[in-house]
N, C-alpha and C positions, 0 to 999 in steps of 0.2 A: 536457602534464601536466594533470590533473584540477587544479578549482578547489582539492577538499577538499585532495590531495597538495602546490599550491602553499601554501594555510595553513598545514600543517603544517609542511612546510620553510621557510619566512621567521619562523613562530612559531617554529621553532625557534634558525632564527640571532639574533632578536631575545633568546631567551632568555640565548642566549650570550653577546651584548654585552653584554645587565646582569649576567651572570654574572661576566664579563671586569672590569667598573668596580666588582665588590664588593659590588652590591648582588643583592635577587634581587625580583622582580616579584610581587606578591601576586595572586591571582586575588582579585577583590571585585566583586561584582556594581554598584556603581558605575563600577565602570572601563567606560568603554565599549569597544564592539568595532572593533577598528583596522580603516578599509577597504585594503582589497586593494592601493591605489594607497600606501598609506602601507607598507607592510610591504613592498612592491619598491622602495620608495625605503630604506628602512633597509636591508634586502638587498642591494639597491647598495654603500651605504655601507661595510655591514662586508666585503663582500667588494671594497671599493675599497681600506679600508684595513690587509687582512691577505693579500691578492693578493700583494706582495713577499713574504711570509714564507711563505707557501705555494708560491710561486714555488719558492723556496730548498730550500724541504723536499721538494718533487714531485725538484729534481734532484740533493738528495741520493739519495734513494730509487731516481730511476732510476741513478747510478753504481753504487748497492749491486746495483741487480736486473743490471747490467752484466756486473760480477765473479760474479755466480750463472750468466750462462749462459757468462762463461769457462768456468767451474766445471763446470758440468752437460756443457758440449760437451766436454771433457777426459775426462769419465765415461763419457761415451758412445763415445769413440775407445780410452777403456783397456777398457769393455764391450764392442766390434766385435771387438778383438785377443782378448778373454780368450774368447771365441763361436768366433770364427776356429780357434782352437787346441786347443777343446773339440770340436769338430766334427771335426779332424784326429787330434784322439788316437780319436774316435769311429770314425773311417776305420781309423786301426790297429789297434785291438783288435777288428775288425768282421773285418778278414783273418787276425789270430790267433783268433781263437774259430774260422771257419771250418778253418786249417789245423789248429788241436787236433781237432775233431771229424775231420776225413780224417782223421789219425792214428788217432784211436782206433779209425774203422771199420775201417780199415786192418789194427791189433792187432789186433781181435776177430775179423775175415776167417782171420788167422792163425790165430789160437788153435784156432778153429772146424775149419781143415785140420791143425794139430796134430795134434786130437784122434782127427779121420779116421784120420790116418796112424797114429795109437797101436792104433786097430784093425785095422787090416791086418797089424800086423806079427804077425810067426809065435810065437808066445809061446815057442817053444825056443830062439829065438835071441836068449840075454840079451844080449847086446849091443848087439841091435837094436834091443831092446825097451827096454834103456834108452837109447839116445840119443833114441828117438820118448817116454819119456819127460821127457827132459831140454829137448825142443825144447817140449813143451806147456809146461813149468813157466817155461821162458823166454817163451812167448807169455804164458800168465797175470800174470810179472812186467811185462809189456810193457802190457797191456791197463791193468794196473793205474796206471802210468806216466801210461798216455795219458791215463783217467780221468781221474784229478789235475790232470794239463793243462791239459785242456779244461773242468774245475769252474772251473780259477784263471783261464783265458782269458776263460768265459761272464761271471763276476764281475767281471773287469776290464771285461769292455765292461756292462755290467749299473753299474757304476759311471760310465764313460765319458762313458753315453746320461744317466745323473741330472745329470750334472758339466758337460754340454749342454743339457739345459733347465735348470738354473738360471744358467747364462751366458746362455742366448735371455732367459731371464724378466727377468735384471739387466740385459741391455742394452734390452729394451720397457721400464723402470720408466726407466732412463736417457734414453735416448729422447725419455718423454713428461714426463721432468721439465724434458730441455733446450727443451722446446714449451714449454712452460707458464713460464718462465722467459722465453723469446723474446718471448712473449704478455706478458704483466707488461709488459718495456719499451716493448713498441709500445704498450700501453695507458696507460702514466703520460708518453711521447711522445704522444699526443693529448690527455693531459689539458693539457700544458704549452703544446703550440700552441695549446687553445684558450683559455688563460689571457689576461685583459683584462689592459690597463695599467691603475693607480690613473685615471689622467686619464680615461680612457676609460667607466670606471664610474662614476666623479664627475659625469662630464657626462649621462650617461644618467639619474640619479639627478637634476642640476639640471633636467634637461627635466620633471619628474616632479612638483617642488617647488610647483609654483603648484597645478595640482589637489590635490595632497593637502594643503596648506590648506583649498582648498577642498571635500572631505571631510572632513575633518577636524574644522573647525570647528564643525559643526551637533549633533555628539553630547558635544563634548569633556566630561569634567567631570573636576575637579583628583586625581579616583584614578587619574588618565592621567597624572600628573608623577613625577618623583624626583627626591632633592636627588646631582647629582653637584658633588664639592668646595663645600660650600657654596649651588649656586647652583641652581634649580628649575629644570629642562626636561621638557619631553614626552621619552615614554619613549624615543621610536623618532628625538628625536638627543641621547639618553643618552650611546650609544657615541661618535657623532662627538664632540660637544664634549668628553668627558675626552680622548679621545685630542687634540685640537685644544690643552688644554692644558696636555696632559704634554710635547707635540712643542712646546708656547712656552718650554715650562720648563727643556728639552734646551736651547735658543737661548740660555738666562738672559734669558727674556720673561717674566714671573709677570703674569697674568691671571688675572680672575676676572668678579664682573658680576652684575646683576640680571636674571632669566630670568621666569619666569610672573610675572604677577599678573593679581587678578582684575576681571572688571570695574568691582564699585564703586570700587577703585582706582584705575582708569581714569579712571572720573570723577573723580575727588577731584584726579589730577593734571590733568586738564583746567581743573580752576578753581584750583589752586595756577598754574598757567604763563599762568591768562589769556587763556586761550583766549575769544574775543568768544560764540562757542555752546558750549556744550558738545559737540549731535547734530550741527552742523549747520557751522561754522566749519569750514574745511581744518586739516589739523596746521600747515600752514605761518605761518598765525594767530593762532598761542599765540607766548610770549616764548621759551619750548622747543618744537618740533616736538614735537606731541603729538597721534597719530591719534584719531580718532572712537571712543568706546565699543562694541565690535563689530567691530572693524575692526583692532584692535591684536595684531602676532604673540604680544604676551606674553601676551595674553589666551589663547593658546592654549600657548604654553612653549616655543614654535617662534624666539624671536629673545632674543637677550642683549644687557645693555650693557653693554658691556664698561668694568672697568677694569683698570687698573696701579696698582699700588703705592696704590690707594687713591682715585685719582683717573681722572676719564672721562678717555676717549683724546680726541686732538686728530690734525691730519692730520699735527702733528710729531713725536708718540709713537712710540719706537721700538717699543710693542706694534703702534703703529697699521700703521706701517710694514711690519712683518712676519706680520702678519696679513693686508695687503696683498697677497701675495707665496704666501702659505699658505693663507689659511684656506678657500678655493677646496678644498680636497685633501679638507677634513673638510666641506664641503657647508654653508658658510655662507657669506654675500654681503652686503658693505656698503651700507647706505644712504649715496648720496656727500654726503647733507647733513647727515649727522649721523655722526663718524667711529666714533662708540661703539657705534651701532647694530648688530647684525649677525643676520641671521636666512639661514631658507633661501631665501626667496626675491630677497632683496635690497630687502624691501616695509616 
């Protein structure tokens, strides 16, 4: 696939995820331009986590396309009979036209010697003269007969040979329906074998996570975020996270959390936690684990922190818990030393 063809299909499934959570994506010449590596990680994503439901509906569609070449092979077997039997009445009225015309030639051979014989006879001999003309008048009647006939014979097969091409014509339209039909199933059969599992596109999508940070980061700026439920993330894990906390909220897990902020905020909590440097101390150095300005997912809307019911999670938290368990599916990964933390890369 062309580069251009790849943007426009991953723009487009990206559209649809923010489509999908409600909102809709502004074009603004601030926004920067997602690379390449971020928009197959969001394509992943959504097609990790609508892969089941497409699953379902590829074989609904193929049971329906099932019953169509029932359907269509049955058309075609009642088309072969109805061809069969047009072609044999074609065969009959094909030896009747023939026998009507011998007839008629037949009659008119007659008539023709009738009228011979009408001349030969001896005109004094009324007797003779009528019966010779009593035999033309019966040939003339005769002729006439056979005429009739062979009109009604030619007609029937004249009708016959129509009444046979349009059974050829219904059984070739039957035919190439039952094809096209058969074609259908084999085609929505290869879509479904080549259907990924959710796990399968997740992890493709996790291999993915750490470069597209690091693309990511260099152009970011905040007309790349959206608020889903509340909470600011980059657009392209829009889709994961609502769905991440619609599937907590299925559970009765209610989640929620702080997603972007900006650098100067950064800093501000670098010296609110006590961090001994601000650029320069490890997060591990602050009274909270608090990364270097530059350095930090939310800086970019790529990690949340999570809470429940209002409060950060802890390793005992049943969000934490289940999130544990989950949140792998929608393409987030905990930091083990901080339970709340959760981003795509696990950083």
């Amino acid at each position: 696939m062309r580069t251009s063809a790849r943007r426009s299909v991953t723009a487009a499934i990206v559209a649809a995820a923010l489509a999908t959570i409600g909102v809709t994506a502004p074009a603004t010449p601030a926004q920067a331009a997602v690379p390449a590596v971020a928009r197959t990680w969001s394509g992943l994503m959504f097609s990790s986590l609508t892969v089941t439901a497409t699953g379902a509906q590829l074989r609904q569609t193929l049971a329906a396309q099932r019953t169509t070449v029932t359907t269509r092979t049955a058309e075609v077997t009642t088309a072969t009979a109805a061809l069969a039997a047009a072609q044999k009445q074609v065969t009959t009225t094909t030896s009747a036209d023939t026998a009507a015309k011998g007839r008629l030639t037949a009659a008119q051979r007659a008539l023709t010697t009738a009228k011979a014989n009408l001349t030969k006879v001896n005109a004094r001999d009324r007797a003779a003269v009528t019966r010779a003309q009593n035999a033309v008048t019966a040939a003339q009647k005769t002729v006439t007969l056979r005429t009739s006939q062979a009109r009604d014979a030619a007609t029937a097969l004249t009708t016959a040979k129509a009444a046979a091409s349009a059974a050829s014509t219904t059984l070739t339209s039957a035919t190439n329906a039952a094809k096209a039909a058969s074609a259908a199933v084999a085609a929505t059969q290869q879509k479904i074998a080549a259907l990924k599992t959710p796990a399968e596109l997740a992890a493709q999508a996790a291999a993915l996570s750490r470069t597209v940070v690091t693309q990511v980061r260099p152009g970011f700026t905040t007309a790349d975020t959206i608020l889903v439920y509340g909470t600011t993330v980059h657009r392209n894990v829009a889709y994961p996270y609502k769905r991440m906390v619609d599937g907590a909220k299925k559970a009765g897990i209610s989640i929620s959390g702080g997603g972007f902020r900006t650098k100067q905020r950064q800093i501000e909590l670098r010296k609110i936690n006590g961090c001994p440097d601000i650029w320069t101390a490890p997060a591990s150095s602050c009274r909270v684990p608090t990364a270097i300005p530059g350095r930090s997912l939310h800086e970019i809307g790529m990690a949340v922190d999570i809470t429940s019911g209002g409060r950060s999670l802890t390793s005992k938290s049943a969000a934490f818990k289940w999130l544990q368990v989950h949140a792998d599916e929608y393409g987030f990964v905990n930091l083990p030393s901080e339970p709340w933390h959760w981003s795509i890369t696990g950083g």
